[in-house]
C-alpha positions in Angstrom: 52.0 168.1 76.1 54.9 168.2 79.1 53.6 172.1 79.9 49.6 170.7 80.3 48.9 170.9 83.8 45.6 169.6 84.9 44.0 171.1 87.2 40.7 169.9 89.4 37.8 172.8 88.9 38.3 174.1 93.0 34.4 176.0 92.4 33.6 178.9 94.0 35.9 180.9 96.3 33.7 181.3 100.1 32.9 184.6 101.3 33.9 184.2 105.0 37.6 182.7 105.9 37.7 179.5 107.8 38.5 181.5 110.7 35.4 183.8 110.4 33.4 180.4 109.9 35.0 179.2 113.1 34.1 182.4 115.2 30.7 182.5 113.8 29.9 178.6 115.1 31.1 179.1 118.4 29.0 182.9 118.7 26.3 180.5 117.4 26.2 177.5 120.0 27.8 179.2 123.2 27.1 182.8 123.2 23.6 185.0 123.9 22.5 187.5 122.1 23.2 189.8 124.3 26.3 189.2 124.9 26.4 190.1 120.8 24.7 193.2 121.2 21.3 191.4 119.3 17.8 192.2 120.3 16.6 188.8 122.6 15.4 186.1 119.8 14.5 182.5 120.9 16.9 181.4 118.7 19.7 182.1 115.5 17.8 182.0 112.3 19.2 182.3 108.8 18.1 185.9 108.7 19.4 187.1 112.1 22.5 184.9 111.1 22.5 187.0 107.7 22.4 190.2 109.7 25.1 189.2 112.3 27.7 188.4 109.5 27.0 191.7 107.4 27.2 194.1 110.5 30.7 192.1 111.8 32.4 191.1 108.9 30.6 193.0 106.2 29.5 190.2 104.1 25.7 189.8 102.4 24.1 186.4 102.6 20.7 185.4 101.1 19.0 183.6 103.8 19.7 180.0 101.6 23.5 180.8 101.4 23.7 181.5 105.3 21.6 177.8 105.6 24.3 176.5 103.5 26.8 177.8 106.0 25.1 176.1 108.7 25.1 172.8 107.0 28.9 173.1 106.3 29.7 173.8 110.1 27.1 171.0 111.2 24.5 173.0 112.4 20.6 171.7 112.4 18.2 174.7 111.9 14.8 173.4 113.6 12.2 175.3 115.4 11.6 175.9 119.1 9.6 173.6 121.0 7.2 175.8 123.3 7.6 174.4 127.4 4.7 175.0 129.1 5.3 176.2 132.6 3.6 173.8 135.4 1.2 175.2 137.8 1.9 175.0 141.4 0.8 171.5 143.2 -2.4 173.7 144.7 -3.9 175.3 141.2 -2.8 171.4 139.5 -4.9 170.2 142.5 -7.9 172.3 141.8 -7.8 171.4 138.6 -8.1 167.6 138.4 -11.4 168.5 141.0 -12.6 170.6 138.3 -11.9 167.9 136.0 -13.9 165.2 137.9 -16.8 167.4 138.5 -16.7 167.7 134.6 -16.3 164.2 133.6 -19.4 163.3 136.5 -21.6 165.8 134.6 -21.3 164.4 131.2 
């Protein structure tokens, strides 16, 4: 009984060091893709996330492991909201005419 050590179960060893997680958050939320030598995206995705890590450190991720990562460094996957540009005060004039002459003919 003296030489029983318990031990806690410590699960599954991470494929990227803390360090690499830590590089990886900040190229997330400060740098472009560009400046990462990506193709222009609208945003990181799991997938381009997936593709980044392998080509850079050499690791494969399914797309649900790489979400996992996000969650552990307290990053929200969502999907772009689409800004429509405004029209310039002339063509938004025209418009609400247009708009009157349409209402008057119903």
């Amino acid at each position: 009984m003296e030489g029983l050590v318990l031990k806690r179960p410590t699960g599954k060893q991470r494929k990227l060091t803390e360090e690499q997680e830590a590089k990886l958050r900040s190229i997330i939320t400060e740098n472009l893709f560009k400046e990462e030598g990506l193709e222009p995206h609208c945003n990181w995705t799991a997938p381009l996330a997936c593709k980044y890590v392998k080509d850079h450190y050499g690791v494969v991720f399914s797309e649900r492991g790489m979400r996992n990562v996000f969650y552990r460094l307290n990053l929200i996957c969502t999907r772009p909201a689409y800004v429509l540009a405004k029209a310039g005060p002339q063509k938004q004039a025209e418009f609400l005419e247009q708009l009157e002459d349409i209402k008057k003919s119903f």
